[in-house]
N, C-alpha and C positions, 0 to 999 in steps of 0.2 A: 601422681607425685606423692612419694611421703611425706611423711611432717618432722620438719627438724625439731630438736630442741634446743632447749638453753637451761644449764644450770649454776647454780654459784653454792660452795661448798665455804662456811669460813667459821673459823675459832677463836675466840677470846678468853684467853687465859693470861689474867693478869687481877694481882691483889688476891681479893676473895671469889671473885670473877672463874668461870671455868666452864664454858659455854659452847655450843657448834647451834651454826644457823645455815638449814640447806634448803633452797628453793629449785622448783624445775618445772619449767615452761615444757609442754606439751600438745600443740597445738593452742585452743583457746583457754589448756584445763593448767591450773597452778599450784604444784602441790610443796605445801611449808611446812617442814619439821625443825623443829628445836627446844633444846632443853639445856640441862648440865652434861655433861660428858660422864657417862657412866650410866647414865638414866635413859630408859627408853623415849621420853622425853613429849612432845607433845607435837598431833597431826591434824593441818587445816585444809581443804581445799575450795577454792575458787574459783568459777570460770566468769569468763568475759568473753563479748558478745564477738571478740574476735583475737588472730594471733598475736597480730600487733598490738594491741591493745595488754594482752599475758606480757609479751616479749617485753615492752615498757616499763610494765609494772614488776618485772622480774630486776630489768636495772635498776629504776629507780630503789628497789627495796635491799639491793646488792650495795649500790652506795651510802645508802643509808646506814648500814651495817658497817662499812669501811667507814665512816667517819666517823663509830663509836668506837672504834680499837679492834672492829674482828679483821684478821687476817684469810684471806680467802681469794679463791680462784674461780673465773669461769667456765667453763667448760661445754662444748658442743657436741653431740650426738651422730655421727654416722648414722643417716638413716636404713642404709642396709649394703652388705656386705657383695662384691661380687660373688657373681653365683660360678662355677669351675666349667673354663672355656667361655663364658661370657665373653665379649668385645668390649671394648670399651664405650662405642658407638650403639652397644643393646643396652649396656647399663645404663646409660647416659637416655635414655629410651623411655626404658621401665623406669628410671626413679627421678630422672629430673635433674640429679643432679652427676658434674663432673670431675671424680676424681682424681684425675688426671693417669699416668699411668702406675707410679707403683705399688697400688691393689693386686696390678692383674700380671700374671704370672707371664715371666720372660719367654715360653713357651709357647704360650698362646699368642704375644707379641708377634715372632717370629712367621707364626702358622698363618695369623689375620692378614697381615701387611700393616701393620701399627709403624 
């Protein structure tokens, strides 16, 4: 199975304020960049000793952000793409996870018995 992620993208721009703060959970690894908007800005990373443990700390530090004024969005990662004539029953296989059918091409539907 691959590894999903979780990310939160958010901006505070307000007053003198002009900010982006982006986190992203990768397994156990949590990489945090932010600065001013226009500036390369600044790169941390952290791991913990497990995913939940990231995934956690990825919210908790998302909210904490919403509650100073940044505006921002979550966002999850497809961990990988059907591969052409896959089933939905191999991909579901190979990666663990199910994304239901419209990945997989109406063709291949037809040809499987989907």
């Amino acid at each position: 199975m691959t590894t999903e992620e979780l990310s939160f993208y958010g901006t505070l721009v307000k007053g003198k304020h002009d900010k982006f703060y982006s986190i992203m959970q990768e397994g156990p690894v949590v990489r945090i960049h932010y600065g001013r908007n226009g500036t390369n800005g600044h790169e941390i990373e952290r791991k913990f000793d497990s995913s939940e443990e990231a995934r956690a700390f990825v919210v908790k530090m998302a909210e904490q952000k919403s509650c100073k004024g940044y505006q921002g969005s979550f966002f999850t990662r497809i961990p990988d793409i059907p591969k052409f004539g896959e089933t939905r029953r191999e991909y579901l296989d190979r990666t663990g996870h199910d994304l239901g059918l419209e990945p997989f091409a109406t063709e291949t539907i037809k040809n499987r018995g989907w």
